[in-house]
C-alpha positions as CSV (number, residue, x, y, z in Angstrom):
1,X,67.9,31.2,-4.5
2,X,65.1,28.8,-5.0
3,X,62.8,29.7,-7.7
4,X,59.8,31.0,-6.5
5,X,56.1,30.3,-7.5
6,X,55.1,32.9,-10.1
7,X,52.2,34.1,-8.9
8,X,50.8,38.3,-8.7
9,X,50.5,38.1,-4.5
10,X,54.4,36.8,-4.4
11,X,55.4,39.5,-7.0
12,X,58.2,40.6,-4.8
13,X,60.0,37.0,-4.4
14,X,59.3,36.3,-8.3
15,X,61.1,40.0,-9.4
16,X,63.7,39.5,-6.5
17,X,64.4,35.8,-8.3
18,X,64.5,37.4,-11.7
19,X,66.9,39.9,-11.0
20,X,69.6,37.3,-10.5
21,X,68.5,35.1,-12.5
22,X,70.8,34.0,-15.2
23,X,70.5,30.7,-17.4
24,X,73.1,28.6,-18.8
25,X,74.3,30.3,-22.0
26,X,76.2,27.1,-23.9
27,X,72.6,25.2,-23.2
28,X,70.9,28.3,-24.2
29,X,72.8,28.5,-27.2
30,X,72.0,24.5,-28.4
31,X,68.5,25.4,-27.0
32,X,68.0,28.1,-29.3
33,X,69.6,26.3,-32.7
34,X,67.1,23.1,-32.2
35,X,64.6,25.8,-32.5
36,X,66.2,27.5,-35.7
37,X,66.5,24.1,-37.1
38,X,62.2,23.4,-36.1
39,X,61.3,25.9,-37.2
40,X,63.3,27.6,-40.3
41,X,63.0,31.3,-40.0
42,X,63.8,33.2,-43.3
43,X,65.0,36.5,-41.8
44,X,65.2,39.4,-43.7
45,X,66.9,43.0,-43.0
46,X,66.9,46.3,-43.2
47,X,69.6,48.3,-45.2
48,X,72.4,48.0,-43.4
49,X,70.4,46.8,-40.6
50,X,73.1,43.3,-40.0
51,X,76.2,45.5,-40.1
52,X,75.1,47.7,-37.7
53,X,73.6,45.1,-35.3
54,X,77.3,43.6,-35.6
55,X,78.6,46.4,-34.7
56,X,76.6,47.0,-32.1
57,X,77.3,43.5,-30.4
58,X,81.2,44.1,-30.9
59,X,81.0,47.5,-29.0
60,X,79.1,45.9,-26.4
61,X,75.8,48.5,-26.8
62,X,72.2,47.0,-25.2
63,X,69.7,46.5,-27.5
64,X,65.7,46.6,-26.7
65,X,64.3,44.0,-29.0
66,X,60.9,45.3,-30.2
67,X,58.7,42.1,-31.9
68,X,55.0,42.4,-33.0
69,X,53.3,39.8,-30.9
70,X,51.0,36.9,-33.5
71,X,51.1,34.1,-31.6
72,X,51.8,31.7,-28.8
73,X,54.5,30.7,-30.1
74,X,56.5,33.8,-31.2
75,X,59.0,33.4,-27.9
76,X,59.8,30.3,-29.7
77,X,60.4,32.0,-33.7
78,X,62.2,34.6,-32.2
79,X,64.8,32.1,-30.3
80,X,64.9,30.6,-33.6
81,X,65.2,33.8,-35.6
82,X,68.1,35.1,-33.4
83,X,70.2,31.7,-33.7
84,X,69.7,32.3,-37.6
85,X,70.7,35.9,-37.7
86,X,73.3,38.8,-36.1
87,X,71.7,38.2,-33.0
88,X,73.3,35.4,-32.3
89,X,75.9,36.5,-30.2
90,X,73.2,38.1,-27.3
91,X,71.6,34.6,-26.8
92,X,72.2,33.8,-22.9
93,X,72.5,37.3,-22.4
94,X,69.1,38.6,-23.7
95,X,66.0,38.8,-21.3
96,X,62.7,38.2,-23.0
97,X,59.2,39.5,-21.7
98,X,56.3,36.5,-21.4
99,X,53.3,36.6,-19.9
100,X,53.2,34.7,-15.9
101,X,50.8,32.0,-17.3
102,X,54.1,30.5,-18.9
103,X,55.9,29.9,-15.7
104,X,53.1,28.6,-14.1
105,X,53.7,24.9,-12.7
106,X,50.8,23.7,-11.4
107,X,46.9,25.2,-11.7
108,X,45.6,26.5,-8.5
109,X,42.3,24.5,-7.3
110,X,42.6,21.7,-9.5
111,X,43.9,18.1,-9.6
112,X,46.3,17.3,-12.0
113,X,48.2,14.0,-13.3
114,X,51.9,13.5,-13.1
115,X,52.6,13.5,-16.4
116,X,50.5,16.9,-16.6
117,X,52.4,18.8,-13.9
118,X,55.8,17.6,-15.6
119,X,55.0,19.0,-18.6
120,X,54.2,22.4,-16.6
121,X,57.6,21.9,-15.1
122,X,59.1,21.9,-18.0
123,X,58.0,24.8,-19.6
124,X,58.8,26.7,-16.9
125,X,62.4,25.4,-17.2
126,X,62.5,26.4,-21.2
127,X,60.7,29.6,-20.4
128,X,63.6,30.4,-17.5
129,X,66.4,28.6,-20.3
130,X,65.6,31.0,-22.7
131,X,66.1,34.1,-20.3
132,X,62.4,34.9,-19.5
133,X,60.7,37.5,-17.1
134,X,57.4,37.2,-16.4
135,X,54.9,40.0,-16.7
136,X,51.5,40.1,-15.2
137,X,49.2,41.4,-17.6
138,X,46.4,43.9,-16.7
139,X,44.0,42.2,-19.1
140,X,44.7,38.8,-17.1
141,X,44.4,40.6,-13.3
142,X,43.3,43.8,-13.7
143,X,45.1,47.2,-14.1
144,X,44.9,48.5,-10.4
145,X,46.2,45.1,-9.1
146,X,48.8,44.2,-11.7
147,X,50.4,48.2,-11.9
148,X,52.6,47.4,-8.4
149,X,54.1,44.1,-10.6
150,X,54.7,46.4,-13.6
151,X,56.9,48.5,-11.8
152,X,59.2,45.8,-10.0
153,X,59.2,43.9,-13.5
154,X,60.1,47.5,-15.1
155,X,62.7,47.8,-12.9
156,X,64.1,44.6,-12.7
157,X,64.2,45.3,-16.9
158,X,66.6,48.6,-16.4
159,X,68.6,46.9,-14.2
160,X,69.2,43.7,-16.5
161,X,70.2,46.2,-19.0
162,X,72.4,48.2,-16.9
163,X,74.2,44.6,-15.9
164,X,74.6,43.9,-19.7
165,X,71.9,42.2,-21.2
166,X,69.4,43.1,-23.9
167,X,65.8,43.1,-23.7
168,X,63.1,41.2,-26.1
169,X,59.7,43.2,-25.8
170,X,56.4,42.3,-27.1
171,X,55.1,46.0,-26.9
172,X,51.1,44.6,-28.2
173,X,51.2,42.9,-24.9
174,X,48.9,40.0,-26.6
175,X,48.4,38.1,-29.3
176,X,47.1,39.6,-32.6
177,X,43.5,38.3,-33.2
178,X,43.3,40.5,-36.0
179,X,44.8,41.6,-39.4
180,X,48.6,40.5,-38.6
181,X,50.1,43.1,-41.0
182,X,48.7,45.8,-38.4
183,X,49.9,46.5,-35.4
184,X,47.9,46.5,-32.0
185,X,47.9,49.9,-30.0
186,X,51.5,49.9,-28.4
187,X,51.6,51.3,-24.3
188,X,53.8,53.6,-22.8
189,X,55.0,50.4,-21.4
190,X,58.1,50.0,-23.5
191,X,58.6,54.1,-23.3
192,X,58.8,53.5,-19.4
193,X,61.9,50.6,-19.4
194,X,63.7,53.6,-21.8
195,X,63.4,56.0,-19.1
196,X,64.1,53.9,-16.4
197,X,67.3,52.4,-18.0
198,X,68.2,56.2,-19.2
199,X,68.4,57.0,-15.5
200,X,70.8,54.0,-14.8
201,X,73.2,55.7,-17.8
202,X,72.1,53.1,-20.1
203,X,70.8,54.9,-23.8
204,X,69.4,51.4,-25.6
205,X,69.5,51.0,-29.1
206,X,66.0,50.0,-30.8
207,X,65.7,47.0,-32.9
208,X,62.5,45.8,-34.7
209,X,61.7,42.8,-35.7
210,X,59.0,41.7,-37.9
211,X,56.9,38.3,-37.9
212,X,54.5,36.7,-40.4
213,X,53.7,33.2,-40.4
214,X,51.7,33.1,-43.3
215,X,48.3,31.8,-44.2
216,X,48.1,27.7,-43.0
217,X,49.3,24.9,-42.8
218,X,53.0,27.1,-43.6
219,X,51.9,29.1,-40.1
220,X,54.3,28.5,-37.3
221,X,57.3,27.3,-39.4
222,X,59.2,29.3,-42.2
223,X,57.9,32.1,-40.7
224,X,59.0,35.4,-42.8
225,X,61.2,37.9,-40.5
226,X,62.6,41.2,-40.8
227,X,64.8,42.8,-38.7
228,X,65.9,46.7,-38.6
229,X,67.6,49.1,-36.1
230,X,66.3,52.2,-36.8
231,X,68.7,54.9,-37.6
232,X,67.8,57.3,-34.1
233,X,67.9,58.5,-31.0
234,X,64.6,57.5,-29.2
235,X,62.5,60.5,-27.8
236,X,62.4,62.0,-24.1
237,X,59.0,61.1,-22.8
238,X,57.8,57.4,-22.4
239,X,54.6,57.5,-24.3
240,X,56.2,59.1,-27.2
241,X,58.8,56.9,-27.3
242,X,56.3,54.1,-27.9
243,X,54.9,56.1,-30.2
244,X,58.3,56.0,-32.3
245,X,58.3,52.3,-31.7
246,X,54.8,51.5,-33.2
247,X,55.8,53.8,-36.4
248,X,59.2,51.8,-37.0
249,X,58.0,48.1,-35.9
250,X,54.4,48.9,-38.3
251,X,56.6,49.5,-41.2
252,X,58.8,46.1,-40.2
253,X,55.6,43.8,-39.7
254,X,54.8,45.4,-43.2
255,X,58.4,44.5,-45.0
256,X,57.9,40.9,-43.2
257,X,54.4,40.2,-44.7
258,X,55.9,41.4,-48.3
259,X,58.9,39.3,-48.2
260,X,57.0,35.9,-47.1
């Protein structure tokens, strides 16, 4: 299937592409160390928290990713972050939510030069590498018109899962303008891909993942990180399973402020 122009009006083609879509994991894989080697992650971890991530790899459980969202470039840390921790093992097999801007190739209504539109190109073609699915934000199209795309990507998020791969969630669903050791409000957003999988007999484990970068010029690279997988069984409804989310990734943003 050709890859389609991600766009909200030809959300069915881009959900339909992303579906399917599956990138080449031993690129992926040298993809992903360049990053860890850019930009040096010190990752941290819960009690216990690398043992049981390895044991949930080897028994072959899905994992929904949860990661406070600080900056542009946090796709990028946590690529690096999972080449440099138990997380290894799920790269080329873990889909990660990113905003449509990202796969964007060229910018309606206005000229561009070549060596502009390549560089467009080529994002797109590290945003697909890395395993990404766009979302189309309400904040960027307005709720009414993005809600139809939030369901197909939704779905197309359970169904990944219930294929086998994982899922890498920025719940915020933007970028942290504020104080960085305090999370945004988290939407039922995350709550809803639970459910959803939950109907396809798929019961994902939560992981949380923590990110400070730091006062400047350290911001960016040797960010602090600290991952945990909480020791529960997420709630019923969708809204208070984000709920449960918020609780458990506040107190990991915390740890990965403390340990920078």
């Amino acid at each position: 299937m050709d890859r389609p122009v991600v766009a909200l009006e030809n959300a069915d083609a881009v959900y339909d592409y992303y579906l399917a879509h599956q990138q080449n994991r031993r690129v992926a894989r040298l993809a992903y160390g360049a990053l860890a080697s850019r930009f040096r992650p010190r990752v941290h971890y819960g009690v216990g928290a690398r043992e049981q991530l390895r044991s949930l790899i080897y028994d072959d459980r899905r994992l929904i990713i949860a990661v406070n969202h600080v900056s542009d470039t946090d796709p990028y840390t946590v690529a690096a972050a999972a080449w440099s921790s138990a997380l290894r093992p799920v790269i080329g097999r873990t889909r990660v939510l990113a905003k449509d801007e990202l796969f964007v190739e060229t910018e309606p209504g206005r000229t561009r030069g070549r060596a502009a539109l390549a560089e467009r190109a080529s994002q797109r073609r590290r945003i697909d590498m890395m395993g990404g699915i766009p979302v189309f934000r309400g904040k960027d199209h307005g709720l009414r018109a993005a809600a139809r795309a939030g369901n197909l990507m939704m779905d197309v998020c359970a169904e990944r899962l219930r294929r086998g791969d994982d899922l890498a969630v920025f719940p915020e669903g933007t970028c942290n303008d504020g104080d960085p050791a305090v999370l945004q409000h988290v939407g039922s957003g995350i709550g809803h891909m639970v459910a959803r999988a939950r109907a396809k007999d798929v019961d994902p484990t939560l992981v949380v993942m923590g990110l400070h970068y730091g006062p400047p010029p350290g911001r960016f690279r040797g960010a602090s990180v600290h991952i945990d997988v909480p020791d529960l069984t997420l709630p019923e409804k969708p809204i208070t399973i984000a709920r449960t989310v918020a609780e458990y990734l506040q107190v990991a943003v915390e740890l990965s402020v403390s340990e920078y």
